[in-house]
C-alpha positions as CSV (number, residue, x, y, z in Angstrom):
1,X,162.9,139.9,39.2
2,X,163.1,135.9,38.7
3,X,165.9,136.3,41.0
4,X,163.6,137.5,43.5
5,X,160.5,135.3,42.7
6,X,162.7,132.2,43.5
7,X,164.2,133.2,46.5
8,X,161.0,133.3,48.0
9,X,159.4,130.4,46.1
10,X,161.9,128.4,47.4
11,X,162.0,130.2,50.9
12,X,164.8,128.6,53.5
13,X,163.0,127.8,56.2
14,X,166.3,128.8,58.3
15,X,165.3,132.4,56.7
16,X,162.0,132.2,57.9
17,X,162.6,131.2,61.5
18,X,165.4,134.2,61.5
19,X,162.6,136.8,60.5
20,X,160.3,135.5,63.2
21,X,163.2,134.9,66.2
22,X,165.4,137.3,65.0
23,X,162.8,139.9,64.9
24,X,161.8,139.6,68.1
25,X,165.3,139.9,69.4
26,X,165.7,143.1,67.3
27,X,162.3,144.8,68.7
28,X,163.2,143.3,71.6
29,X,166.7,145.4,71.8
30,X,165.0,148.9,70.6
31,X,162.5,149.1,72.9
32,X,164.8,148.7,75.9
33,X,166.5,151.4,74.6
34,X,163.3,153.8,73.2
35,X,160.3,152.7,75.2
36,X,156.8,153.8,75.2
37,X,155.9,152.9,78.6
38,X,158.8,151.9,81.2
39,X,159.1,148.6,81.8
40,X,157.1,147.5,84.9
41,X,156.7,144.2,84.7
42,X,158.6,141.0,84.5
43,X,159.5,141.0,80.9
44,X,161.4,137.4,80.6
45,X,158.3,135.9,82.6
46,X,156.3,137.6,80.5
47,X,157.9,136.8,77.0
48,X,157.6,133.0,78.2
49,X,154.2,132.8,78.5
50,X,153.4,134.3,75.4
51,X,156.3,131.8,73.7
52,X,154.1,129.1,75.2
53,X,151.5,130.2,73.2
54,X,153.2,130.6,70.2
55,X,153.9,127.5,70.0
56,X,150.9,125.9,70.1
57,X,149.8,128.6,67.6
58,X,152.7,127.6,65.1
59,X,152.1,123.8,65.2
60,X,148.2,124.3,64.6
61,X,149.4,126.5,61.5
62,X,152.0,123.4,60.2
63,X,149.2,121.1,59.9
64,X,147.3,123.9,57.4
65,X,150.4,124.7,55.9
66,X,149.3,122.1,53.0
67,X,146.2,123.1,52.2
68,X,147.7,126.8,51.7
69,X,150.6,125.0,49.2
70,X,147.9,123.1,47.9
71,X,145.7,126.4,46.8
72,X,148.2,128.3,45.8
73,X,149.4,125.8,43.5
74,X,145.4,125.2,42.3
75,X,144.5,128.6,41.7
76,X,147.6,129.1,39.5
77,X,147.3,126.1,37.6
78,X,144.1,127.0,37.0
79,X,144.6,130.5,36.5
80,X,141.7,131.6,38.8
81,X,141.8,134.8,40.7
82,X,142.0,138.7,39.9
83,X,146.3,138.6,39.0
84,X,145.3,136.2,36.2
85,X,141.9,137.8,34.9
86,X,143.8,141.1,35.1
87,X,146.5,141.9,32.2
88,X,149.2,144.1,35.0
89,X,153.1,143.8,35.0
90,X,154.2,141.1,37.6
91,X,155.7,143.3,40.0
92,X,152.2,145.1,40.4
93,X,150.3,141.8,40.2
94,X,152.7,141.3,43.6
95,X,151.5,144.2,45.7
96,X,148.1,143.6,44.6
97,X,148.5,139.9,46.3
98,X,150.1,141.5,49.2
99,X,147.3,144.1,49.9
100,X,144.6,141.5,49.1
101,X,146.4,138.7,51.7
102,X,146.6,141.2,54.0
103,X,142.9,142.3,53.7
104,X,141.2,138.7,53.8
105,X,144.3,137.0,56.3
106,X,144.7,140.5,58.9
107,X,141.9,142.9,58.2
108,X,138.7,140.8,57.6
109,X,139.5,137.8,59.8
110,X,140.4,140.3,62.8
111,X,137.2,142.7,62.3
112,X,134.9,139.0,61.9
113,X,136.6,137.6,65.2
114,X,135.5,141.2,67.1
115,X,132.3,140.7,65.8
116,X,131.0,136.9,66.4
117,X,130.9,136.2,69.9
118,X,132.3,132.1,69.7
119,X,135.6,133.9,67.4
120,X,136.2,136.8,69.9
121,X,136.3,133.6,72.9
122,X,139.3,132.5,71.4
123,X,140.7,136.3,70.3
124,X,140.5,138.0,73.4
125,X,143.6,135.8,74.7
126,X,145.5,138.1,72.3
127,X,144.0,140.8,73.2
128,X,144.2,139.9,77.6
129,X,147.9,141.1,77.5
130,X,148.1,144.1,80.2
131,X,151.9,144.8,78.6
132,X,152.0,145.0,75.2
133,X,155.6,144.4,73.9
134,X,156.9,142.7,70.5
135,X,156.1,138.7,71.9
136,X,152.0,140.2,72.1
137,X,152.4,140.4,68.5
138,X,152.6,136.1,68.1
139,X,150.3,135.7,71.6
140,X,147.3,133.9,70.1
141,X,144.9,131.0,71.3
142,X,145.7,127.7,69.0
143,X,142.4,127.7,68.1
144,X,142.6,131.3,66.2
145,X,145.0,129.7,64.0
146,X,142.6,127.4,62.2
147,X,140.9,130.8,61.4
148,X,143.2,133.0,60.2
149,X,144.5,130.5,57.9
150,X,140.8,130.3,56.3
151,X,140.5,133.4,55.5
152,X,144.3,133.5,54.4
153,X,143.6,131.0,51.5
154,X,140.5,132.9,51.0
155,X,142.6,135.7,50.0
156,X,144.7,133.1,47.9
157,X,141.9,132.4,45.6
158,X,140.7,136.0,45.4
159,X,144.0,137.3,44.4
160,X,144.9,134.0,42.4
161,X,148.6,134.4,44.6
162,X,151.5,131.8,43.6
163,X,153.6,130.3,46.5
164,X,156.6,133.1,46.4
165,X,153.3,135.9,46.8
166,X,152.7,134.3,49.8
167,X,155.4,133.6,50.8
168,X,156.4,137.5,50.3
169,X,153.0,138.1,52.3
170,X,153.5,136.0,55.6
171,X,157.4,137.9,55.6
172,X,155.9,141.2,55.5
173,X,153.3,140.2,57.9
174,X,155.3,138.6,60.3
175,X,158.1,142.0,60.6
176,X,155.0,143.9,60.7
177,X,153.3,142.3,63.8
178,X,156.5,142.7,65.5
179,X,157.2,146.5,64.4
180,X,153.5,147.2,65.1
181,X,153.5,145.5,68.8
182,X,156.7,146.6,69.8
183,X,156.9,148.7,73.1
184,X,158.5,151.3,71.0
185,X,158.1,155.5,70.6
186,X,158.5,156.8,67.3
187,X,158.3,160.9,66.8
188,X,154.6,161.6,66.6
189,X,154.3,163.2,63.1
190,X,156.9,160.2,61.4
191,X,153.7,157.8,63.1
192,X,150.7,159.6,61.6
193,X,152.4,160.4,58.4
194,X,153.2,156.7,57.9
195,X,149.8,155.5,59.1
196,X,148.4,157.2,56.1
197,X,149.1,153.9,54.4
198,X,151.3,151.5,57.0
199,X,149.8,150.3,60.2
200,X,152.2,151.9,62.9
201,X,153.0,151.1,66.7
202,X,151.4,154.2,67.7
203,X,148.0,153.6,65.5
204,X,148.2,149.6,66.8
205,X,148.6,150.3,70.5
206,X,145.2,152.0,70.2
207,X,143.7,148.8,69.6
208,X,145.0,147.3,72.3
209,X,143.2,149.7,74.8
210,X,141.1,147.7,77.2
211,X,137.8,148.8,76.8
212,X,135.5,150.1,73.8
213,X,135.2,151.7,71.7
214,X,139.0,151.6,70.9
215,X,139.1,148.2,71.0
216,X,137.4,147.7,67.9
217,X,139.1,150.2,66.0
218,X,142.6,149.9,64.1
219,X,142.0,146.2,62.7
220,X,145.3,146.3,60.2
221,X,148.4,144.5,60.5
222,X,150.4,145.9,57.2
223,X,148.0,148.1,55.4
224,X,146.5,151.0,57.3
225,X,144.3,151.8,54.2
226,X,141.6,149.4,55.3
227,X,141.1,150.7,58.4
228,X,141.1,154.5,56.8
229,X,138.8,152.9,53.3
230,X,136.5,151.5,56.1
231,X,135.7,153.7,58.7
232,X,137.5,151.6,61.8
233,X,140.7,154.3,62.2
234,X,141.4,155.4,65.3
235,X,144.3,157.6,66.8
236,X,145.1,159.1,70.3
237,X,146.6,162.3,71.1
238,X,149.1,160.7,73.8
239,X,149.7,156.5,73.6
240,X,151.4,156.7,77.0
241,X,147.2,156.9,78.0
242,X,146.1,153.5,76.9
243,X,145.9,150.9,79.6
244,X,146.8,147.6,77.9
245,X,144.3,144.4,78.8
246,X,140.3,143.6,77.7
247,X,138.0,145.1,80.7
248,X,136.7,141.6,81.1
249,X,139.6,139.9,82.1
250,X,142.2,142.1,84.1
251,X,143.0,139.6,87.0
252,X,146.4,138.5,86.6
253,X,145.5,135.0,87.7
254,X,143.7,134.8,84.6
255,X,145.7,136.9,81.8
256,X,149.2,135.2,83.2
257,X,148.4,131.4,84.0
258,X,149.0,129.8,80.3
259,X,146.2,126.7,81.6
260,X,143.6,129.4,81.9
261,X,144.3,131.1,78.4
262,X,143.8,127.9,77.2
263,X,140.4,127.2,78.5
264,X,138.9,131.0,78.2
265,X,137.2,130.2,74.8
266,X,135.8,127.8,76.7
267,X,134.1,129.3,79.6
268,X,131.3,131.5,79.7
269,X,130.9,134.0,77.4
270,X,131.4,137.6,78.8
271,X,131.5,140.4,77.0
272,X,133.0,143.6,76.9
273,X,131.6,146.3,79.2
274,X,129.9,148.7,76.7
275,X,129.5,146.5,73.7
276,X,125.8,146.1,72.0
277,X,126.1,142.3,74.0
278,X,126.4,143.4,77.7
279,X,123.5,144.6,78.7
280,X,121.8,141.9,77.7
281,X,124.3,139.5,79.7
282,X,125.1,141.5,82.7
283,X,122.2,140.8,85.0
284,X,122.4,137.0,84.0
């Protein structure tokens, strides 16, 4: 065990960078060769804009990535937060950090930002993708990245997490987001049977339907017990149904130009077709 606990409290960052590049070139590779849907689009055109993206979304992280060290480091010094109040052994007090990361940094954050209007401006960049392959997974507006990472050392605190905890977190969250975006068909009862308690591609891709109420459904990113414990499962019969996108914002010239996903938190506001805010807004 200390064996493990200082690999990943002293992470290489050149092992980081393979989980998130090498990753993607793994998904990449297995769903050319096991798709869900056929590809139809221009995949290397398409993989670029979202890298764009990711970019700016990893370089707004960096600058927060001190605050995280410095929490982590406080709330273990201190000995604040439910791993220290609670006498457990240390390998549970590690998937009770994990499950409580991924609940404050994936779950929470993700339900708030479908819920607050000036949060879902800067979501529903993710969530404009009309082909949903393994890049969606890291397609994010810059500005989500100042949230997530909020409610990220929010789960720090609660769960009291060391470094190498979350540092064990963000690897298991990062080969999630690609296994769970991944244009990729698994047997039907292998996906239900593991989204009993892991957030699979089949159980994701409904989230990514383009209109409610899927849309808001299937919030998870490891942990598909929040989503069960909550009430905001969803599953299809057949994924090869969904249509990828968000019902406001299907025009290519605005889900493919990487200037415009910029600027859409910025515009005005319009909301989803169906949701409890467009009747009020649709004869504006």
């Amino acid at each position: 065990m200390e064996s493990f606990i200082d690999f990943f409290e002293h992470i290489p960052s050149t092992f980081r960078a393979g989980i998130l590049v090498g990753g993607i070139l793994i998904f990449w590779i297995i769903e050319g060769v096991f798709p869900l849907f056929e590809i139809g689009y221009q995949k290397v055109r398409h993989a670029l804009i979202n890298g764009v993206l990711t970019l700016f979304f990893v370089l707004i992280g960096l600058g927060f990535a001190g605050i995280l060290l410095w929490s982590s480091d406080w709330v273990s010094t201190q000995q604040i937060g439910l791993i220290h109040w609670i006498t457990m052994p240390l390998w549970v007090q590690a998937i009770l950090a994990v499950l409580l990361l991924d609940f404050f940094g994936a779950y929470l954050v993700h339900w708030v930002e479908h819920k607050v209007k000036f949060l879902w401006k800067f979501h529903l960049v993710h969530h404009s993708d009309t082909h949903v392959d393994v890049t969606t997974g890291l397609r994010h507006h810059p500005g989500e990245a100042v949230f997530r990472m909020l409610f990220t050392i929010l789960g720090v605190i609660v769960a009291g997490a060391p470094i190498w905890m979350v540092f064990l977190y963000q690897t298991c969250s990062a080969f999630f987001t690609h296994f769970n975006h991944a244009n990729i068909r698994l047997p039907l009862k292998m996906d239900r049977r593991l989204s009993w308690v892991l957030v699979t591609p089949n159980m994701h891709k409904v989230h990514h339907h383009y209109t409610q109420p899927y849309t808001d459904t299937n919030y998870g990113n490891i942990f598909a017990i929040w989503d069960r414990l909550f009430g905001t499962f969803a599953q299809v019969d057949d994924s090869t149904k969904l249509v990828y996108g968000i019902d406001t914002h299907m025009d290519p010239r605005e889900h493919e130009d990487v200037a415009n996903l910029l600027k859409i938190p910025f515009q005005p506001y319009r909301p989803p077709i169906g949701s409890k805010f467009y009747e009020t807004t649709k004869n504006e």
